[in-house]
N, C-alpha and C positions, 0 to 999 in steps of 0.2 A: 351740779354736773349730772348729777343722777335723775334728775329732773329732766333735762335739755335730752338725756339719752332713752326715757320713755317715751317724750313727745315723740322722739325721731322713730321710736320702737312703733306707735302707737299710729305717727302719718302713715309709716311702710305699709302698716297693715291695712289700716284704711285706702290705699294706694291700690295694694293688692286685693283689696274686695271690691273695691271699681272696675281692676281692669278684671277679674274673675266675672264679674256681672257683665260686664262688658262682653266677655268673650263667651259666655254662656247666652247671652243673647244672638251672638252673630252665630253661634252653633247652631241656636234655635231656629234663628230665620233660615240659614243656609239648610236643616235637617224639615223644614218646613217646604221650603223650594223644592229638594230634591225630592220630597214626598210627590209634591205634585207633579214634577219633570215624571217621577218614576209613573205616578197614578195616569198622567196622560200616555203616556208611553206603554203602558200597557192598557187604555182602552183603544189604542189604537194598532196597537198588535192584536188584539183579540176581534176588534171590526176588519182588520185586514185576513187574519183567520178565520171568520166567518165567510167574509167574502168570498175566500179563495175555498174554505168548505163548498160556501155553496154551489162555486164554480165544478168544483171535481166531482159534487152529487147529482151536479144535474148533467156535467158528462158523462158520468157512469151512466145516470136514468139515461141518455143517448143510446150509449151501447147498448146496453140493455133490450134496449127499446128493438134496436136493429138487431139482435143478434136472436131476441124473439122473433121477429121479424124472420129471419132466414131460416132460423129452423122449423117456424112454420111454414115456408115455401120450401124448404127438403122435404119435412113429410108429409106435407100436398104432393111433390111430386112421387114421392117414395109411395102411397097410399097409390096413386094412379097407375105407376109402374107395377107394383103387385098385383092391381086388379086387372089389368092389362093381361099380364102374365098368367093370372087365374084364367080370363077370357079365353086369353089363347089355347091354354092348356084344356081346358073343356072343350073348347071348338073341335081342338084337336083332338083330345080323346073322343068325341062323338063321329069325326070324320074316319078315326083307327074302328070305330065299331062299326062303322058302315061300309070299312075296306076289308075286314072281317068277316062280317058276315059272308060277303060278296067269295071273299078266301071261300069259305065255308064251301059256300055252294058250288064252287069250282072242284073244291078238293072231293065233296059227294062225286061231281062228276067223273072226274079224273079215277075216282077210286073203283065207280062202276066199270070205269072204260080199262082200269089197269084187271080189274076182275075177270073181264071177258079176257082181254091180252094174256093174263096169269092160263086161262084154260087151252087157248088156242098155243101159247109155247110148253103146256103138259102136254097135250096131245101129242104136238111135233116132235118134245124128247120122247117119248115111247115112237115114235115111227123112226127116230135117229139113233136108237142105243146101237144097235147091227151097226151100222155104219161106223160108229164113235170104235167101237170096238178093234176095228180093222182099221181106225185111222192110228188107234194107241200103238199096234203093232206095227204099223208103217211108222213111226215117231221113235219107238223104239229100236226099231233096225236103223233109221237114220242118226238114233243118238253113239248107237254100236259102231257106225259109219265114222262119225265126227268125231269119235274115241282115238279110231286107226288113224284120220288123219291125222288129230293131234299129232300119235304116235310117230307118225311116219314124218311130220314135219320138223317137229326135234330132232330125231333123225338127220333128216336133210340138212336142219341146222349146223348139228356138231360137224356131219360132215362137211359143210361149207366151209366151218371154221377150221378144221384140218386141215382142209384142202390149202388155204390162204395161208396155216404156220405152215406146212409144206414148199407151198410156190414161196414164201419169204427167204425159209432156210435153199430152198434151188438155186434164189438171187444171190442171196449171201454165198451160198458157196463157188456160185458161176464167177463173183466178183473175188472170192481166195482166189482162185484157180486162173483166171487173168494177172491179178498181183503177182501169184507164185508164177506165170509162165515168162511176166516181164523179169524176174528175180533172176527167173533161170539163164533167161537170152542174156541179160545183163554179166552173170558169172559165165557165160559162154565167151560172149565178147572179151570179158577182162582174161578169162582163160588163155582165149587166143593171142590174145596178146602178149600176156605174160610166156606162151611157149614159143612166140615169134621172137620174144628180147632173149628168151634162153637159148634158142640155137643160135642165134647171132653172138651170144659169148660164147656158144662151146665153138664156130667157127670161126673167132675171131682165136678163140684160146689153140684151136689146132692148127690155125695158118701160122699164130705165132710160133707154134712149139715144134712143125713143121721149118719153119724158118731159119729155126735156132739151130736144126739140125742138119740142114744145108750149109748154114754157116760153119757149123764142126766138123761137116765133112769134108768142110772144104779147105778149112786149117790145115785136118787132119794131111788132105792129100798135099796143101803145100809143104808142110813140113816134112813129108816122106820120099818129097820132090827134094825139097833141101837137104835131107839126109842120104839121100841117093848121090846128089852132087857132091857134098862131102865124103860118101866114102868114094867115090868116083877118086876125087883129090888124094883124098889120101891114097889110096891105092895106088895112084899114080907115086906119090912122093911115097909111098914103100914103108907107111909110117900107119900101124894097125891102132887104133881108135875104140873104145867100146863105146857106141850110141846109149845104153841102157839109161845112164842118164837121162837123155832127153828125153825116150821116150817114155819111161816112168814120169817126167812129169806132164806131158803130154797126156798118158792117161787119166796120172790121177786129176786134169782138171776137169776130162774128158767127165772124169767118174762123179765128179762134183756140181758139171753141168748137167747131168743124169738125176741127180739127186735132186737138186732145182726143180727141175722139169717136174719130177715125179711128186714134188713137192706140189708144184701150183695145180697138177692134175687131183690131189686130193683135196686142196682147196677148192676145185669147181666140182669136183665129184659132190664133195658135202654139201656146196652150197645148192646142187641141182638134187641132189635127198632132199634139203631143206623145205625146198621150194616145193616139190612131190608132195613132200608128206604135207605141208600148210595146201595145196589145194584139194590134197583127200581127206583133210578137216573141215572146211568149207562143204564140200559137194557132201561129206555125210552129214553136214549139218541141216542141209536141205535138202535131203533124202535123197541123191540124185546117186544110181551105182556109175558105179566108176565104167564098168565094162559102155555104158553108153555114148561117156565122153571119151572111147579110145584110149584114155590112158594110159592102162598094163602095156599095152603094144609100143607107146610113144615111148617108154619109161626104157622097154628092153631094147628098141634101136637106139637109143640115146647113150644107156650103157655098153652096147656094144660097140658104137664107134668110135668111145674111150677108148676100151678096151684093145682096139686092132689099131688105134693111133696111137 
């Protein structure tokens, strides 16, 4: 038994160093393979980076090449433009010397000629001082002259402008004084009016109280007619009578119709004071004297014809 279970011990292991060789072999080939996958795979990454090195160095050598290239044709033309420039500037500056010069000899001339000129206008001011002199004082009276006018035109001025608040306040006042004359004619007219509605009451108030007293008189005589016929009667019939009665009441209504009357006459008496005195509060309120609108005179025939009615 012990036997049967080392062989079995003994194939396993032999089993398992066959397939360990086995699989160290298939590692080997397969670590062998990938060697060379890897080994070609990178000579040919490194020939496709040469490749493409070489491509990018010999574009660069392109640019390069060109970019020499133009900056040798900027400063060809930079070099030809300065020299140009220096050309110019020298031509120029030799043409500024020979416009110069030329100045020069004008300005000799010019300087001889303003020399002469310089003596011939010395001369002239010495033969002009007299003259200059008497011109100063005629300039000076005319500047004494232009003084006045100023003065006198200021003048003229303020008075202009006086003149125009003047003639304003003239309008102004021409134009109160039309206002206040319509104001006046206005309180004239309603005046008259108002004294045409007041005698029409005080004539209406004396025909009536006139009236009344026709009427009483005329009572009075009929009943003095009837008491005539009555004592007539009586006298006849022999039968003596004292009237005193009747005729106390006869007076006293007489005396009560009197009192009426004199009653309503003080009622238009006040009411025509009233009326007076509101239009001599009016007329002095607009300065206007009463003596002008007649008034006083209207006042004492109005009370006087109360008075004798």
């Amino acid at each position: 038994m012990e036997l049967s279970y080392e062989d079995t011990i003994r194939a396993m292991k032999l089993e398992h160093a066959k397939e360990a060789t086995k699989m160290r072999q298939e590692f080997d080939q397969n670590a062998k393979e990938l060697n060379q996958k890897s080994d070609r795979k990178i000579k040919e990454l490194r020939d496709e980076m040469d490749l493409r090195r070489k491509s990018e160095i010999h574009e660069i050598e392109e640019r390069k090449n060109l970019h020499v290239s133009e900056l040798m044709k900027k400063h060809e033309k930079a070099f030809t433009d300065i020299k140009c420039y220096y050309n110019d500037i020298t031509h120029n500056n030799l043409d500024l010397i020979k416009t110069l010069k030329e100045d020069v000899t004008d300005m000799k001339k010019k300087e001889a000629a303003n020399d002469k000129l310089m003596y011939e206008i010395a001369q002239e001011n010495k033969r002009l001082v007299e003259p200059l002199a008497k011109s100063l004082k005629e300039v000076e009276k005319l500047r004494l002259g232009l003084h006045n006018y100023e003065k006198d035109k200021h003048l003229l001025a303020q008075a202009s402008s006086g003149l125009k608040e003047k003639t304003k306040q003239f309008k102004q006042l021409e134009w109160d004084y039309q206002v206040l004359q319509k104001r006046c004619e206005q309180l004239q007219s309603e005046r008259d009016e108002v004294f045409a509605k007041f005698e029409s009451s005080i004539y209406d108030v004396q025909q009536k109280c006139g009236f009344k007293s026709l009427l009483l008189q005329r009572k009075v005589q009929v009943l003095g007619e009837k008491l005539e016929k009555k004592e007539a009667q009586l006298g006849e019939a022999g039968v003596k009578v004292d009237p005193s009665s009747d005729i106390e009441s006869v007076l006293e209504s007489k005396n009560n119709l009197i009192k009426s009357l004199r009653y309503d006459l003080g009622k238009v008496t006040k009411a025509h004071n009233d009326v007076v005195k509101a239009y001599e509060a009016k007329l002095a309120e607009y300065g206007i004297p009463l003596e002008e609108m007649g008034l006083p005179h209207y006042i004492s025939n109005t009370m006087n014809s109360l008075t004798t009615g």
